[in-house]
N, C-alpha and C positions, 0 to 999 in steps of 0.2 A: 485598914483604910481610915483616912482622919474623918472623922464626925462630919465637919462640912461636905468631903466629897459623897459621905457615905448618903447625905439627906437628897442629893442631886437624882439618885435613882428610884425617889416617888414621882419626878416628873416625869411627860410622857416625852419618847426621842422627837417626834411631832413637834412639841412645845419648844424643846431646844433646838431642833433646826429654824423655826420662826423668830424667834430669839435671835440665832446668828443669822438669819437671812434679814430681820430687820435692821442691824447693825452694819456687818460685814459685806462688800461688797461695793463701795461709794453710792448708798442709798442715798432717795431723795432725802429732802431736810424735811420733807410733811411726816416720814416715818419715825422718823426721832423726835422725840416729845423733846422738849425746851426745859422740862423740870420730870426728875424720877422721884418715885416713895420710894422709901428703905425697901420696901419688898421688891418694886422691880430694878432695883440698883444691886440689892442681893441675888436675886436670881441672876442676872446678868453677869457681873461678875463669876459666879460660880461656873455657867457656862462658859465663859471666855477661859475662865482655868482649866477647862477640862478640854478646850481649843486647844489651847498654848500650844502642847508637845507635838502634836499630831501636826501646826500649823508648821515648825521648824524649815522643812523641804521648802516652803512655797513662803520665797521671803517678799510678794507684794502684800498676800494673805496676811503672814506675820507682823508687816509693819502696820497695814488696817489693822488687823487686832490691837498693837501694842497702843495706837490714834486711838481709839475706841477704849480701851480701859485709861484711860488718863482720862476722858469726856466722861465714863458712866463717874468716875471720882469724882469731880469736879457738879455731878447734877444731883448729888444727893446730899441728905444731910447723916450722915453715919451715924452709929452708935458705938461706945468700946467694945465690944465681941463683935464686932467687924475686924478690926486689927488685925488679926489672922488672914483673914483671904487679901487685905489689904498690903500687908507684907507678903501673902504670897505672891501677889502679881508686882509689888514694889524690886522684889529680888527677881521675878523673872526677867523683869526687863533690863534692868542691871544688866546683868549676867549676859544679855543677848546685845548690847551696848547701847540701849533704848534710853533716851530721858526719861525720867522718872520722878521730879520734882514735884510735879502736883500730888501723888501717891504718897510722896516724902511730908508732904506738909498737913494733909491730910492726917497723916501717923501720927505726926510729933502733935497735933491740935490735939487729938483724942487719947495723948498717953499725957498729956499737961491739965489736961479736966479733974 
């Protein structure tokens, strides 16, 4: 199991369902903070990748997800050992025919530092 998915099972399944219920679902705009720290831009991300596959079947789900990882990108300020979960949600949405250009530019910023 990769290291990142492996740290995801000190949280409680509690904390990841609030996580995806604050996100997912077209929550109000008072639930979503305007700006994330690295830590909850990290967590978030982690959960949505461990969404991803299971979201597949249920494509209103899937494309809020895929909305919702472009935005947690776009409200943090990363650091390089992010790149990993970053390219992993950069290739999932690829792959599933999702734009992905903010995830894209985010990368290339943090591998030109």
């Amino acid at each position: 199991m990769p290291k990142h998915l492996h740290q995801m099972k000190k949280r409680s399944p509690t904390d990841e369902v609030k996580t995806l219920l604050t996100w997912l679902g077209f929550p109000g705009t008072k639930t979503i903070s305007t700006q994330l720290s690295h830590a909850q831009g990290d967590k978030t991300l982690q959960i949505f990748a461990q969404a991803w596959e299971p979201s597949r079947d249920f494509a209103r789900l899937r494309s809020d997800l895929a909305n919702k990882i472009a935005v947690v990108a776009k409200k943090v300020s990363w650091r390089s050992q992010d790149i990993f979960i970053l390219e992993t949600h950069y290739n999932n949405l690829k792959n599933a025919g999702y734009e992905a250009d903010s995830l894209q530019s985010v990368i290339v910023k943090l591998k030109g530092r």
